[in-house]
Chimera marker file (.cmm) of the C-alpha trace (Angstrom):
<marker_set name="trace">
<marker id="1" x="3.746" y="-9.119" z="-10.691" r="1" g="1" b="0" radius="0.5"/>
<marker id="2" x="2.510" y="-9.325" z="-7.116" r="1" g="1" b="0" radius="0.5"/>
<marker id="3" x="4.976" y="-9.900" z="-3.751" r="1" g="1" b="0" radius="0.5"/>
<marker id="4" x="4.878" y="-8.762" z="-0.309" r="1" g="1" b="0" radius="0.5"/>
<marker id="5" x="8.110" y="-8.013" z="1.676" r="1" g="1" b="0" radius="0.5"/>
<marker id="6" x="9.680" y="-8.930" z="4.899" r="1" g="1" b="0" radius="0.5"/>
<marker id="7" x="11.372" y="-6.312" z="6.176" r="1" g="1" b="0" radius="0.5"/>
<marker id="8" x="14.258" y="-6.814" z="8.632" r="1" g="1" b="0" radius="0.5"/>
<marker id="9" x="15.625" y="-4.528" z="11.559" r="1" g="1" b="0" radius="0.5"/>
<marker id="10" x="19.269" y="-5.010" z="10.264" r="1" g="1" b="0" radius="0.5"/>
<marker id="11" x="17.683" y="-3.601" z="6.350" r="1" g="1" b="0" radius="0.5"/>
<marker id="12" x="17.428" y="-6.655" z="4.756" r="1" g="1" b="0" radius="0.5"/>
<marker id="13" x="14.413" y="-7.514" z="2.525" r="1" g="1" b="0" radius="0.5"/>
<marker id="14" x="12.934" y="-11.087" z="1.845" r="1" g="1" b="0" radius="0.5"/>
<marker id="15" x="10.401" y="-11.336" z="-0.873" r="1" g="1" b="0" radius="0.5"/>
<marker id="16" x="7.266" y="-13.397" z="0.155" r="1" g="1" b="0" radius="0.5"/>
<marker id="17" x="3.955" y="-14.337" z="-1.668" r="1" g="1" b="0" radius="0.5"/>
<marker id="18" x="0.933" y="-14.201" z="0.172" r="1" g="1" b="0" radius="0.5"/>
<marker id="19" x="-1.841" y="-16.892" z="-0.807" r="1" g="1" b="0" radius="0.5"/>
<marker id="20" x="-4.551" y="-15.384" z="-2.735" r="1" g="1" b="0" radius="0.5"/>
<marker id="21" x="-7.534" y="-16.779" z="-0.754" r="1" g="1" b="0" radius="0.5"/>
<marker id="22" x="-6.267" y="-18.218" z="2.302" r="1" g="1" b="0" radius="0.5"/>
<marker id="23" x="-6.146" y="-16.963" z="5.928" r="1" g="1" b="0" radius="0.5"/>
<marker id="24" x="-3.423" y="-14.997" z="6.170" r="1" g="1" b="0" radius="0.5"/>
<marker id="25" x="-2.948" y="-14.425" z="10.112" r="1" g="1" b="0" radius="0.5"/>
<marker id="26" x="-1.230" y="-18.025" z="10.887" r="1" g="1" b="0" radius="0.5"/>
<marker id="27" x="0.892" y="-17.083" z="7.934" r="1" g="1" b="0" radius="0.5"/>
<marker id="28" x="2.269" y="-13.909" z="8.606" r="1" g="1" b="0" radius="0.5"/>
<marker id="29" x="2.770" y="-14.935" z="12.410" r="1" g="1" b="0" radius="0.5"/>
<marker id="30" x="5.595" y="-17.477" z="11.176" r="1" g="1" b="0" radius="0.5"/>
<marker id="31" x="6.672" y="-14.442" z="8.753" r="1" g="1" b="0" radius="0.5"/>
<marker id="32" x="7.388" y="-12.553" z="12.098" r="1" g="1" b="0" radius="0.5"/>
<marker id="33" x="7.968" y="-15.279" z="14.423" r="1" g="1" b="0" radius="0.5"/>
<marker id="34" x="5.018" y="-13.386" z="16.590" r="1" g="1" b="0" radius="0.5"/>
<marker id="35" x="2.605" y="-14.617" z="18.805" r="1" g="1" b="0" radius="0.5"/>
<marker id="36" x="0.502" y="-11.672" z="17.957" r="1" g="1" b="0" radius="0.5"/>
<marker id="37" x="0.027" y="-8.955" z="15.267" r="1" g="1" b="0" radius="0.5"/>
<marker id="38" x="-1.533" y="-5.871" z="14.083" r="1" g="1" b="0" radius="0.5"/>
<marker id="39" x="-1.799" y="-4.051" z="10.825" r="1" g="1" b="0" radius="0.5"/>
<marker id="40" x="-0.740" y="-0.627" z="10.760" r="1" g="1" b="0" radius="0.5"/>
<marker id="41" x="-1.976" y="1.167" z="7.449" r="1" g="1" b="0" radius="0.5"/>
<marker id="42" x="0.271" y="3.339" z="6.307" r="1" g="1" b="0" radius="0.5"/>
<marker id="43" x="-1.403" y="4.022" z="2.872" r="1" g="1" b="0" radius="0.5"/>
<marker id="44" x="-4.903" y="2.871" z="0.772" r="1" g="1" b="0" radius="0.5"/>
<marker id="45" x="-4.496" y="-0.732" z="0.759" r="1" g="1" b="0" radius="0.5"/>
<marker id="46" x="-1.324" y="-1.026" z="1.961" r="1" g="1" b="0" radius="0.5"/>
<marker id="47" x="-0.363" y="-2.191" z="5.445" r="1" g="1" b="0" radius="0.5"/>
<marker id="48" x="3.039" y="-3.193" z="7.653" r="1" g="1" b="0" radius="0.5"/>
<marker id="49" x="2.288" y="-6.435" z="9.939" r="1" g="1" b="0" radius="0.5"/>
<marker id="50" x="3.985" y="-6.050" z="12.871" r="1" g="1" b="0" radius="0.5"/>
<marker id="51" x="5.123" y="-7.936" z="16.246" r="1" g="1" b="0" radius="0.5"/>
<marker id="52" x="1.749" y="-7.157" z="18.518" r="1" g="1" b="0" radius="0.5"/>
<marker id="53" x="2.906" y="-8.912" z="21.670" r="1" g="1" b="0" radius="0.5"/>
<marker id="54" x="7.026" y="-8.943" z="21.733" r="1" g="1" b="0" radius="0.5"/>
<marker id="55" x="7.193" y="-5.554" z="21.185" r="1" g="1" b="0" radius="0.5"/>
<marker id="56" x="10.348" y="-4.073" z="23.346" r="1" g="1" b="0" radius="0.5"/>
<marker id="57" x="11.436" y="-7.503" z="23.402" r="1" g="1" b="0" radius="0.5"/>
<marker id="58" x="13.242" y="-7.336" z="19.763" r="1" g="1" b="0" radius="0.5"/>
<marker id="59" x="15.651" y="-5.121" z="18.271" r="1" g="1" b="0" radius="0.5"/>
<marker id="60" x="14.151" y="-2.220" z="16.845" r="1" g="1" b="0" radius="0.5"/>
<marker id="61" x="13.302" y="-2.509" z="12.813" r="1" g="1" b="0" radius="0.5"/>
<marker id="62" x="14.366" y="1.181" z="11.780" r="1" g="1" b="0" radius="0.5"/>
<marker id="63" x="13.528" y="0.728" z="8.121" r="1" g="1" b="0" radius="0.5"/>
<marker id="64" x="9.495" y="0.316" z="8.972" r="1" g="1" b="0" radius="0.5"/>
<marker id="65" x="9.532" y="2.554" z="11.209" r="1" g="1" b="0" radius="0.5"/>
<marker id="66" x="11.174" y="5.047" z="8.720" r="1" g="1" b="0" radius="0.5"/>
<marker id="67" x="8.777" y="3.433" z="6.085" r="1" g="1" b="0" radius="0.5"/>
<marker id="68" x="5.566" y="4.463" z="8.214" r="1" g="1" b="0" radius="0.5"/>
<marker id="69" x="6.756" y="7.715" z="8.926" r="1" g="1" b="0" radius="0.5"/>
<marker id="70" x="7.508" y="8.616" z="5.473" r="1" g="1" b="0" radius="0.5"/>
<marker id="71" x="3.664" y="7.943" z="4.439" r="1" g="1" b="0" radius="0.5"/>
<marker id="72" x="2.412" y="10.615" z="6.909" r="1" g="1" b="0" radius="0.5"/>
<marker id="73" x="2.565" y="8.196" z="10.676" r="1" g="1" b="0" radius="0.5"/>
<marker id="74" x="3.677" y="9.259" z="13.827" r="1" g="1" b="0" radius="0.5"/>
<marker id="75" x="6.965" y="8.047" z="14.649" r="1" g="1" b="0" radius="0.5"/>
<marker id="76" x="6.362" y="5.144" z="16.738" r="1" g="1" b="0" radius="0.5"/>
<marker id="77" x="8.967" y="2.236" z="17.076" r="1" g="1" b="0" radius="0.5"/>
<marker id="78" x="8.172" y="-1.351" z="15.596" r="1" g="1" b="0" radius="0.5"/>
<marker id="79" x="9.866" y="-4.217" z="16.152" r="1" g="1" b="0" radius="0.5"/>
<marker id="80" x="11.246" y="-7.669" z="14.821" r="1" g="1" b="0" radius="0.5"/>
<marker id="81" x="10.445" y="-8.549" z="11.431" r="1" g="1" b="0" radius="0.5"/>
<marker id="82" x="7.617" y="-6.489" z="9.754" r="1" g="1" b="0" radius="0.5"/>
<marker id="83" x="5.521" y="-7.604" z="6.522" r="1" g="1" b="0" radius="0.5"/>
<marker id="84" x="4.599" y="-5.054" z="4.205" r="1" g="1" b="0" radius="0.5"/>
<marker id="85" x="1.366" y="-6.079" z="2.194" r="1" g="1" b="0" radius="0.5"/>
<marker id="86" x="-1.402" y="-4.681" z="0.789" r="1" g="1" b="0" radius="0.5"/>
<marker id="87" x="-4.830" y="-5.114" z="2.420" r="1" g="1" b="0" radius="0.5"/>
<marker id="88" x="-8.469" y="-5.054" z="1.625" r="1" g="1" b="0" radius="0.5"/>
<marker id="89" x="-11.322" y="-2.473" z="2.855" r="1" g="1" b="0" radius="0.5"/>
<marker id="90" x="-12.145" y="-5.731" z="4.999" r="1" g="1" b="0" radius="0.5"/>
<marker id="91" x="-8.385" y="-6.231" z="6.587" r="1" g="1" b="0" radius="0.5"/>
<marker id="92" x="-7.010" y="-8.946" z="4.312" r="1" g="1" b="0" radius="0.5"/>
<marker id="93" x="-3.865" y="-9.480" z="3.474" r="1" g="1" b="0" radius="0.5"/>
<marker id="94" x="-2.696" y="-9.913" z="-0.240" r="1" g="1" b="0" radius="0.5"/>
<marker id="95" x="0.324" y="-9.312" z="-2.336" r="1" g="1" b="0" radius="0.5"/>
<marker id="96" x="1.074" y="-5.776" z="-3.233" r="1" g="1" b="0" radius="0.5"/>
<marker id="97" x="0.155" y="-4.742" z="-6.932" r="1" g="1" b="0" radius="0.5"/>
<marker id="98" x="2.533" y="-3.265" z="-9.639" r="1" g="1" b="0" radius="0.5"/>
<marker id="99" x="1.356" y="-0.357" z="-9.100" r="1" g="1" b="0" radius="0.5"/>
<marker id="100" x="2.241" y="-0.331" z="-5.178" r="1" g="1" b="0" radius="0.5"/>
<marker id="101" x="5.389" y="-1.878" z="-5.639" r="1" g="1" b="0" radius="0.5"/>
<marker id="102" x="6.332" y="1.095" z="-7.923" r="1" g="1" b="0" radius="0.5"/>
<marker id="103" x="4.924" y="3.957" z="-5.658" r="1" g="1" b="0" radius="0.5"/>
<marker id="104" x="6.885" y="1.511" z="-2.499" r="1" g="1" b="0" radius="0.5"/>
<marker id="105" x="10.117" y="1.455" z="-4.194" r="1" g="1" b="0" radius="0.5"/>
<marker id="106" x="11.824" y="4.191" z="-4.015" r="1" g="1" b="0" radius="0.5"/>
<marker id="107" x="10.945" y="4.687" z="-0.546" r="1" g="1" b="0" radius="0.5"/>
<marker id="108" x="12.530" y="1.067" z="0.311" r="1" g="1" b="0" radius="0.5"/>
<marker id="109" x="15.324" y="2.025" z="-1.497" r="1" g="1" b="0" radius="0.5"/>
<marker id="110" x="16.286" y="4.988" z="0.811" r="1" g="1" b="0" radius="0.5"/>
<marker id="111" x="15.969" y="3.560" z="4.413" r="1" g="1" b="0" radius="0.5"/>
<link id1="1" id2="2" r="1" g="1" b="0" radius="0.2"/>
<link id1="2" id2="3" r="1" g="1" b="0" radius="0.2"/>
<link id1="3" id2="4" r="1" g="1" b="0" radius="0.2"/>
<link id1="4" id2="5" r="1" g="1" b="0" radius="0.2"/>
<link id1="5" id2="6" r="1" g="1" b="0" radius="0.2"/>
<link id1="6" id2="7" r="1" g="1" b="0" radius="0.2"/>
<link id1="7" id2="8" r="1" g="1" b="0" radius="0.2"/>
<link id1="8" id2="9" r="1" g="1" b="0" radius="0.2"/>
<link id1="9" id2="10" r="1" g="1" b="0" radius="0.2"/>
<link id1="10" id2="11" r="1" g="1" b="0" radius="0.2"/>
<link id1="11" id2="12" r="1" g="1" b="0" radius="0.2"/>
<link id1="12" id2="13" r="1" g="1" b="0" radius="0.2"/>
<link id1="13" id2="14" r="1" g="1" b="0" radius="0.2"/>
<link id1="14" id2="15" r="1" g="1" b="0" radius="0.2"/>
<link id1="15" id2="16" r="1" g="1" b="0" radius="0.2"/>
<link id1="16" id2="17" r="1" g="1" b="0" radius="0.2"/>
<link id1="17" id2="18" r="1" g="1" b="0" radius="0.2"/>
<link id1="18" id2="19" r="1" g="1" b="0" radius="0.2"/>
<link id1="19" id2="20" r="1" g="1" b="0" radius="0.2"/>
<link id1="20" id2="21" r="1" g="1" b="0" radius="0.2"/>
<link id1="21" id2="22" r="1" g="1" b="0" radius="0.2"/>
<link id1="22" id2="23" r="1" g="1" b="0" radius="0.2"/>
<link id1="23" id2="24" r="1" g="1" b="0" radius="0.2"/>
<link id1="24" id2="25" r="1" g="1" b="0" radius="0.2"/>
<link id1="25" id2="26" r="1" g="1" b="0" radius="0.2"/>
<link id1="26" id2="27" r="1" g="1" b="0" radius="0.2"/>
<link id1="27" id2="28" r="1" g="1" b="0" radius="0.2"/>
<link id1="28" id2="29" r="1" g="1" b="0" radius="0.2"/>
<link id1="29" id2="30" r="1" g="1" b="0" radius="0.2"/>
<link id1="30" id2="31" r="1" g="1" b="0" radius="0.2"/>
<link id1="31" id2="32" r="1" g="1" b="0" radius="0.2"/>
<link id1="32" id2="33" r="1" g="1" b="0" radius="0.2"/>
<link id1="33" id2="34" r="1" g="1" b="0" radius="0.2"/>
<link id1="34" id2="35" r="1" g="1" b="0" radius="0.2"/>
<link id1="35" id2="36" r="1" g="1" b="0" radius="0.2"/>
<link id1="36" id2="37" r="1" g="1" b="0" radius="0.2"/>
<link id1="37" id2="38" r="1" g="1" b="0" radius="0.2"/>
<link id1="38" id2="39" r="1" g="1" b="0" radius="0.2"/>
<link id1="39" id2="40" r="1" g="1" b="0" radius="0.2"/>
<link id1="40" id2="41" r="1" g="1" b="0" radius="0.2"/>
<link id1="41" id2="42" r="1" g="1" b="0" radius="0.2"/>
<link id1="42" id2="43" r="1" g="1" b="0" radius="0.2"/>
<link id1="43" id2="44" r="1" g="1" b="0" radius="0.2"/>
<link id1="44" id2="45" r="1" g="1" b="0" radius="0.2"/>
<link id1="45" id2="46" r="1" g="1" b="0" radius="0.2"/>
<link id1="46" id2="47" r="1" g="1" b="0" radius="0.2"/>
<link id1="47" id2="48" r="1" g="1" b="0" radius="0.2"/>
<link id1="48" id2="49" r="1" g="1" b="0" radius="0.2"/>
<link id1="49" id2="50" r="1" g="1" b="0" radius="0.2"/>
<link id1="50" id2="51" r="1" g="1" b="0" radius="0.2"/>
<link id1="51" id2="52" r="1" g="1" b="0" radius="0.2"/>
<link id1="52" id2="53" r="1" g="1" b="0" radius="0.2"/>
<link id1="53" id2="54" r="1" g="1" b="0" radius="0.2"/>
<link id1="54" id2="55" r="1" g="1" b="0" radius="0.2"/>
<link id1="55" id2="56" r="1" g="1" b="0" radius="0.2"/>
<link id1="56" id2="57" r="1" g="1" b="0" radius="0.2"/>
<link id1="57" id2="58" r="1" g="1" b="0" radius="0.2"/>
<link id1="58" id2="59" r="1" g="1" b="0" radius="0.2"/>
<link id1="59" id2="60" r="1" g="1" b="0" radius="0.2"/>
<link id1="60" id2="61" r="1" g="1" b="0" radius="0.2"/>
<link id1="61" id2="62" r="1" g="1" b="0" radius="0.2"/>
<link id1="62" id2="63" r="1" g="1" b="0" radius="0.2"/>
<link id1="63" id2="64" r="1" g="1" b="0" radius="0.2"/>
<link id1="64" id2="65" r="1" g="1" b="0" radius="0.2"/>
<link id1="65" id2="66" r="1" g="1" b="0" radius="0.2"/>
<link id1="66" id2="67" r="1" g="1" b="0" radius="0.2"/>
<link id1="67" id2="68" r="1" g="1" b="0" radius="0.2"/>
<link id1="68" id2="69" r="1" g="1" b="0" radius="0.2"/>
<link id1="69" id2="70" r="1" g="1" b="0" radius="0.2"/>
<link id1="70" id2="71" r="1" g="1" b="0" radius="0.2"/>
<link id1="71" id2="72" r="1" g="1" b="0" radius="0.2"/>
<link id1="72" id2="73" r="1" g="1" b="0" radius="0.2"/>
<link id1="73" id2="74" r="1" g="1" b="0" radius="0.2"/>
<link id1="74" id2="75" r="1" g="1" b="0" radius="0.2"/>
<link id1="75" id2="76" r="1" g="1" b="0" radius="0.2"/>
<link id1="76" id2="77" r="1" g="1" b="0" radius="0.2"/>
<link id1="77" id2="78" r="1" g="1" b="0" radius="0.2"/>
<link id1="78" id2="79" r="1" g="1" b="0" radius="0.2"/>
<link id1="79" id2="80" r="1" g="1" b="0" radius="0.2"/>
<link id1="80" id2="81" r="1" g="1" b="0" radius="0.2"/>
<link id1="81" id2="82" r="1" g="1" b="0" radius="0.2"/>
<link id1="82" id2="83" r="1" g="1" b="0" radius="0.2"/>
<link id1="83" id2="84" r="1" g="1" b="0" radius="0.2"/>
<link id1="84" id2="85" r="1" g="1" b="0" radius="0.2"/>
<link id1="85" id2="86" r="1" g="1" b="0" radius="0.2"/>
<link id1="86" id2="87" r="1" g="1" b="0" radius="0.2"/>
<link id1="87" id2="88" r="1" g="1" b="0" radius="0.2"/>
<link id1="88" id2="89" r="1" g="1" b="0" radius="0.2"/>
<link id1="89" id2="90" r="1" g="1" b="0" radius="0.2"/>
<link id1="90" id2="91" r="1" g="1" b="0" radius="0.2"/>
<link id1="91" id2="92" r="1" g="1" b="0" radius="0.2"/>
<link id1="92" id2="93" r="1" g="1" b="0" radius="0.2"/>
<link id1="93" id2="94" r="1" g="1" b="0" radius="0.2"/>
<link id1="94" id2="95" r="1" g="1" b="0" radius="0.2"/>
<link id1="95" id2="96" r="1" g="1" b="0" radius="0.2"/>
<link id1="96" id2="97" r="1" g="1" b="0" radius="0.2"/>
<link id1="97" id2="98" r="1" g="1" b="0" radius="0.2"/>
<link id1="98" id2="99" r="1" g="1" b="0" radius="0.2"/>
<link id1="99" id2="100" r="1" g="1" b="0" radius="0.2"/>
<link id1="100" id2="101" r="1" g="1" b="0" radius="0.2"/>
<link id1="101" id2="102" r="1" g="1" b="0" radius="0.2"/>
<link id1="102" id2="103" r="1" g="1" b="0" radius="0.2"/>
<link id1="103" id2="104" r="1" g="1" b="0" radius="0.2"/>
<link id1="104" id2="105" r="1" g="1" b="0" radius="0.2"/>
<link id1="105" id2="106" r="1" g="1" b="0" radius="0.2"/>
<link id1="106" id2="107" r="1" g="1" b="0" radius="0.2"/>
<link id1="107" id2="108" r="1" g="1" b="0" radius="0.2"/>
<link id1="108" id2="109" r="1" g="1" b="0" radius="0.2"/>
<link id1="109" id2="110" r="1" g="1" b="0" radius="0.2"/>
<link id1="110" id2="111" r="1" g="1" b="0" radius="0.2"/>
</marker_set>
């Protein structure tokens, strides 16, 4: 099983699949209804997508920013939707695995 989740500022969670070979970018901007955005890594090979150029603009998406912050980051705000997926060594995007989905979960659980 492989999915990537949307992850909303009111807590809701939208499962999404990622295309396996595809460019990801124009993708994940209509995941976040962004103009612009930036991986932040919060763990090996997994990432959060998030809002690059509205940020301040949205209502504040607690969850992720609990989510980062859990895995070590500095507590920094994000914004809007945010897509949690895992990522390459080169910086592209792809479904999480099982096995990230289980380390993930009980952290998603708890925000």
């Amino acid at each position: 099983m492989s999915v990537s989740i949307v992850l909303e500022p009111n807590g809701q969670m939208k499962r999404v699949n990622l295309p396996a070979d595809a460019d990801t970018i124009p993708l994940t901007l209509d995941l976040l209804n962004a103009f612009g955005a930036e991986a932040h890594r919060i763990a090996p090979g997994v990432a959060l997508w998030i809002d690059s150029c509205g940020q301040g603009l949205r209502e504040v998406n607690m969850p992720a920013t609990k989510l980062s912050v859990r895995y070590g980051g500095v507590w920094m705000p994000y914004y809007g939707p945010v897509l949690v997926c895992g990522i390459d060594e080169k910086g592209r995007s792809r479904d999480l695995t099982a096995d990230q989905i289980r380390e993930l979960l009980p952290h998603l659980l708890n925000l």
